[in-house]
N, C-alpha and C positions, 0 to 999 in steps of 0.2 A: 483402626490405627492405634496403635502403641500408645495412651494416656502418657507417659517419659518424652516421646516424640511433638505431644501439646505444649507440655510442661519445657521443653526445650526451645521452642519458639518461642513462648510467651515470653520467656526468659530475654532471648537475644532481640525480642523487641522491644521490650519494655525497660529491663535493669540497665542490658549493655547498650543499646543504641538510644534510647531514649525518644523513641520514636512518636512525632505530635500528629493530629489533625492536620492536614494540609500539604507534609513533608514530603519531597520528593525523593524518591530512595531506589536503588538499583540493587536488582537481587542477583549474584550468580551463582547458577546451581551445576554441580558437577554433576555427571550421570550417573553416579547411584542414590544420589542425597535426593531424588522424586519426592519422596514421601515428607521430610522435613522444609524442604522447597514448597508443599504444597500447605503445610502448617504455618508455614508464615506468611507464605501471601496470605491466608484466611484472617490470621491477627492483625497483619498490615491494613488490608481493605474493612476491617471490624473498627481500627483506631484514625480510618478516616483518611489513609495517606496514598499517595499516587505512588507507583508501582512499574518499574521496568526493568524487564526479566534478561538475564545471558545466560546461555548455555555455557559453563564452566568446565570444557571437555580438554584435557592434558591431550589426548589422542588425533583433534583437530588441531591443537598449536601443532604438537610434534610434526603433521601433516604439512603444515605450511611453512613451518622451517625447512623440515628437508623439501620442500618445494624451492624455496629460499637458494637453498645449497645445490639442486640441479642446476637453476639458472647459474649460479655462480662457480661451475664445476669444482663446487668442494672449499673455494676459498672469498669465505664470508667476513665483510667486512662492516663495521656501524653503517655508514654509509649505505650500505645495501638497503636499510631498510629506511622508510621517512621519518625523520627524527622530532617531526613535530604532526601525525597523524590527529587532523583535526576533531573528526568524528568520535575518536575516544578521548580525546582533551577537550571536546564541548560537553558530552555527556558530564562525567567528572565534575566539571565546571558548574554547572546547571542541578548538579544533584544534594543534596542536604545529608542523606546516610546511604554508605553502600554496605551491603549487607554479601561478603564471602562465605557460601556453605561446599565445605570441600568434602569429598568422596566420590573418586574416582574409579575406575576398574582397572584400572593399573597404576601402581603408584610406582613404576620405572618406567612410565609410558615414553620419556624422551631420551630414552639410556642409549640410543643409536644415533642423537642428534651432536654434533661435533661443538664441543665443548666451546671451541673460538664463537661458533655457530651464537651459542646461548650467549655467551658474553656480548657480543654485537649486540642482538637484541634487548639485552638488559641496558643497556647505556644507551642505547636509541630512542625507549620506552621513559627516558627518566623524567621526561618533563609529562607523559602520562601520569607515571606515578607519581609526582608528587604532586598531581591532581586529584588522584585517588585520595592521599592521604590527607588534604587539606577536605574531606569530607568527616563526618561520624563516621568512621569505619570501623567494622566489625568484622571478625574474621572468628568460625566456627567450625565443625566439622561435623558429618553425619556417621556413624557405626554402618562401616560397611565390611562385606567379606574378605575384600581384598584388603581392609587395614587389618582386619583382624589377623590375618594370613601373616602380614608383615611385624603385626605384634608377635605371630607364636600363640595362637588363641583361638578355641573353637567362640564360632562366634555371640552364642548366645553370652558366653564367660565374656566377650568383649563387649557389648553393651554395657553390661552390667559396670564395667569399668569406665567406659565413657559416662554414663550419667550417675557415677558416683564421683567423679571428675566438674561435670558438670552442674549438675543441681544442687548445689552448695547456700550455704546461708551464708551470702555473699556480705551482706553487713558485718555480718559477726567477724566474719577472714576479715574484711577491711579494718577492723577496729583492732583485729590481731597485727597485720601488718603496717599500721603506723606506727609500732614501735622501732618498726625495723626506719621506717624513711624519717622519723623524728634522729638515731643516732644518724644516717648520712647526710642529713639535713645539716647538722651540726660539724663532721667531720671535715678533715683535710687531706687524712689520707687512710686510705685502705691496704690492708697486706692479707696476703693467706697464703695459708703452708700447710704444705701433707708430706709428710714422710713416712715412705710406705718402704718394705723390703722387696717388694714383687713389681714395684713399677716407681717408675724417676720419680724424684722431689717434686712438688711446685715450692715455688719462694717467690712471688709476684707482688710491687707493690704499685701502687697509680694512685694520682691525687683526684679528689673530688670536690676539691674547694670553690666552692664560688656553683656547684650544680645542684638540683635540686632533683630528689627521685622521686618515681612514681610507685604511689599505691597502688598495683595494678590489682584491680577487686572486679576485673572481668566489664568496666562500664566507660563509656566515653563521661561520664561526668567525674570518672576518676584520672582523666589520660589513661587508660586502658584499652585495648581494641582486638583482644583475645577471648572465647571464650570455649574452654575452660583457661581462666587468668590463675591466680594466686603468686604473684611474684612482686618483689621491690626491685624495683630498677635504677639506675643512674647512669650517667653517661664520663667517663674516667678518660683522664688524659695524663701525658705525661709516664708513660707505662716503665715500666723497668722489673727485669729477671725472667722468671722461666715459669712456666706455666705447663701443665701435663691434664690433658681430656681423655677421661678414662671410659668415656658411656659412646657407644660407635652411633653413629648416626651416617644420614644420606646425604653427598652434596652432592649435586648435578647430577641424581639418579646412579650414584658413585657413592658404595658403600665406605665409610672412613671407620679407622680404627686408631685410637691411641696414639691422638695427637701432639706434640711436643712443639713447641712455640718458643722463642728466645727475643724478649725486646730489648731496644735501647735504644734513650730519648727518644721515647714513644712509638717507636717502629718496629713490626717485626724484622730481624736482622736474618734470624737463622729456625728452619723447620723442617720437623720430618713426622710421618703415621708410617702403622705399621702394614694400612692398608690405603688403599687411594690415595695416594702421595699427588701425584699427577692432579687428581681432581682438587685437592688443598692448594697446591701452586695455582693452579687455573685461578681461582679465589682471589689467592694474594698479589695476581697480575694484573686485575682486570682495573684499577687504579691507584693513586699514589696515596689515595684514602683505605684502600681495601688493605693496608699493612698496617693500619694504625686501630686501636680498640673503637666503637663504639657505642659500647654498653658494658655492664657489669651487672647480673643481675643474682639474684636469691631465690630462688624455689622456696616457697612455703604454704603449697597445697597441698596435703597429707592424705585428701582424696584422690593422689595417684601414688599408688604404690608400690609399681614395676615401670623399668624402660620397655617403649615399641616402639623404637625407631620411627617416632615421631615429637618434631621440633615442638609442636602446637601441645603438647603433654608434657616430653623429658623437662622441657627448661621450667615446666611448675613444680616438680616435685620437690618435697620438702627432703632436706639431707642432700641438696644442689647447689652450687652456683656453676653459673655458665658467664661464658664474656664473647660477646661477637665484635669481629674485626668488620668495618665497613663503618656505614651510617650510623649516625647520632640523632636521638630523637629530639625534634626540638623542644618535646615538653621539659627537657633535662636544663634548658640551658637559659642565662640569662636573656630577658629583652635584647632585641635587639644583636645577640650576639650569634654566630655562627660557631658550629662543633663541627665536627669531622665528617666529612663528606666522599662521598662515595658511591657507586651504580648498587652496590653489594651490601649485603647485611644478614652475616652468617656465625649460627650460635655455633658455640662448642662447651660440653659438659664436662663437668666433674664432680663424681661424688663424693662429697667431703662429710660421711656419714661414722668416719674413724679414722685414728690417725691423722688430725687436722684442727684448723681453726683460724678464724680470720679476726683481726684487730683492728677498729678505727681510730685512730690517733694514739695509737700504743695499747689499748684498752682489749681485750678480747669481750667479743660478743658473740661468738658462738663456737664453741668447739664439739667437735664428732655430733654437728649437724643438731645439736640444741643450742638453742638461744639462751641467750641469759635471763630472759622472764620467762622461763620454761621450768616445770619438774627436775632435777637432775643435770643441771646447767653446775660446770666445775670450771672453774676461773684458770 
């Protein structure tokens, strides 16, 4: 086995889930992540913790959706599916960390499942999820062929990318990135602007007063549940202007490109890409949440240094911010207080590495993708 492969378990057990003696934790493993799937049960059952395994197969959901969709000749509704499926809301319930290791053998494995189809299922699931989420949860991925394929990457080049991504001196980033959550910790409002000649303005501003961001340094003792992490997050409301995603990414196995977004009083009003339109609407329909932002976040992991049309990478890179419309995380929000709610929670990027800059309370803190405690930072 690949010593990187050890070295990447240890990691997602020890730093990001913080996993104890005794802890009951749920491991899902996709089918090609075998081999890191089988490096972590090793460190799990070494650090003394109980252990329950899912096969994590895109290829079996897609299966039982369009199973779904026969019975239903074609027209799928929430209802169709049990909206409160006990068996995966007791596990959930009962488990202390669940530990997500993605790599798949097709990462468009449900690109034939009808989009209504997915959305049903996601709103049916949600009292699942947010069982899942009320655990330690981690979410990873293993270097497989098929990501590398989707990066544009022979694949040895793509490991090499993933675990320079991954194996980071995660203290060190953390202690880099609370510069960033100490300014939105403080601020009230945020704005960022690119003006570029080759593609639309953004000019977007959204308040963040009263929310608190996270250091996301890759670890549930940071509210974190990514790894590879590197990014500040907040959860921004009250949105207004126009907004432009320049980096294409996948929704619903639905390539998008060059997204353009238009809010007011906090909703999107008006949207178009240049590719997947259709699958961006699906998005913005599936609730009356899924039009309002739920996040704002900052890439500041420099151990990724290309897009691969992958969410779990693009949104860390440094010379980034992304904003996803849907759910609010509740680390972002006051006691007791409720944020934006939603079945959805879908990032969109832009790289603001030129021609740009974003301001908290009037103040610019990063322009063409340096920070202002950085080398080369120009006000």
């Amino acid at each position: 086995m690949d010593e990187r492969v050890r070295e990447h378990a240890e990691l997602l057990v020890d730093w990001s889930a913080r996993v104890e003696a005794g802890d009951d934790v749920v491991v899902s493993v996709a089918e090609d992540a075998h081999e890191l799937g089988v490096a972590v049960a090793e460190a799990l059952g070494e650090r003394g913790a109980n252990v329950t395994t899912l096969y994590g197969s895109d290829e079996i959901g897609r299966a039982y959706l369009k199973g779904v969709e026969s019975a239903a000749d074609g027209d799928v509704e929430a209802a169709d599916f049990d909206d409160d499926p006990a068996v995966d809301r007791a596990l959930f319930e009962a488990a202390d960390a669940y530990l997500r290791i993605g790599g798949g053998r097709n990462t468009t494995a449900s690109a034939d499942v009808n989009r209504e189809t997915r959305q049903a299922y996601a709103t049916a699931r949600k009292g699942v999820r947010e069982a899942r989420m009320d655990t330690d949860w981690v979410s990873t991925v293993h270097p497989t062929r098929s990501l590398a394929q989707q990066a544009g990457m022979a694949y040895e080049e793509y490991q090499e990318f993933v675990y320079d991504a991954v194996l980071r001196d995660w203290e060190a980033l953390a202690d880099e990135m609370a510069n960033m959550k100490d300014v939105l910790d403080a601020g009230e409002e945020v704005r960022i602007v690119t003006e570029r000649d080759d593609a639309p303005d953004t000019d977007i501003t959204m308040s963040i007063a009263g929310r608190t961001a996270v250091n996301s340094a890759a670890s549930v003792a940071y509210d974190s549940h990514n790894l590879p992490s590197g990014e500040v997050f907040t959860a921004p409301y009250d949105t207004t202007g126009e907004a432009f995603f320049d980096v294409p990414m996948t929704i619903d196995a639905t390539r998008v490109r060059n997204v353009h977004l238009t809010f007011e009083d906090g909703e999107v009003v008006d949207f178009s890409a240049e590719t997947g339109e259709d699958a961006l609407a699906g998005i913005l329909d599936t609730d009356a949440g899924a039009r309002r932002l739920g996040e704002l976040g900052i890439g500041m992991n420099r151990g990724i240094d290309r897009f691969t049309d992958s969410i779990l990478f693009d949104e860390k890179m440094g010379d980034t911010v992304h904003m996803a419309v849907g759910r609010a995380y509740d680390a972002c929000l006051p006691e007791g207080e409720s944020g934006n709610d939603s079945a959805v929670h879908v990032d969109m990027i832009s790289d603001v590495s030129e021609d740009s800059f974003m301001a908290v309370d009037g103040e610019v803190v990063q322009r063409n993708g340096t920070f202002r405690w950085e080398d080369g930072f120009k006000a």
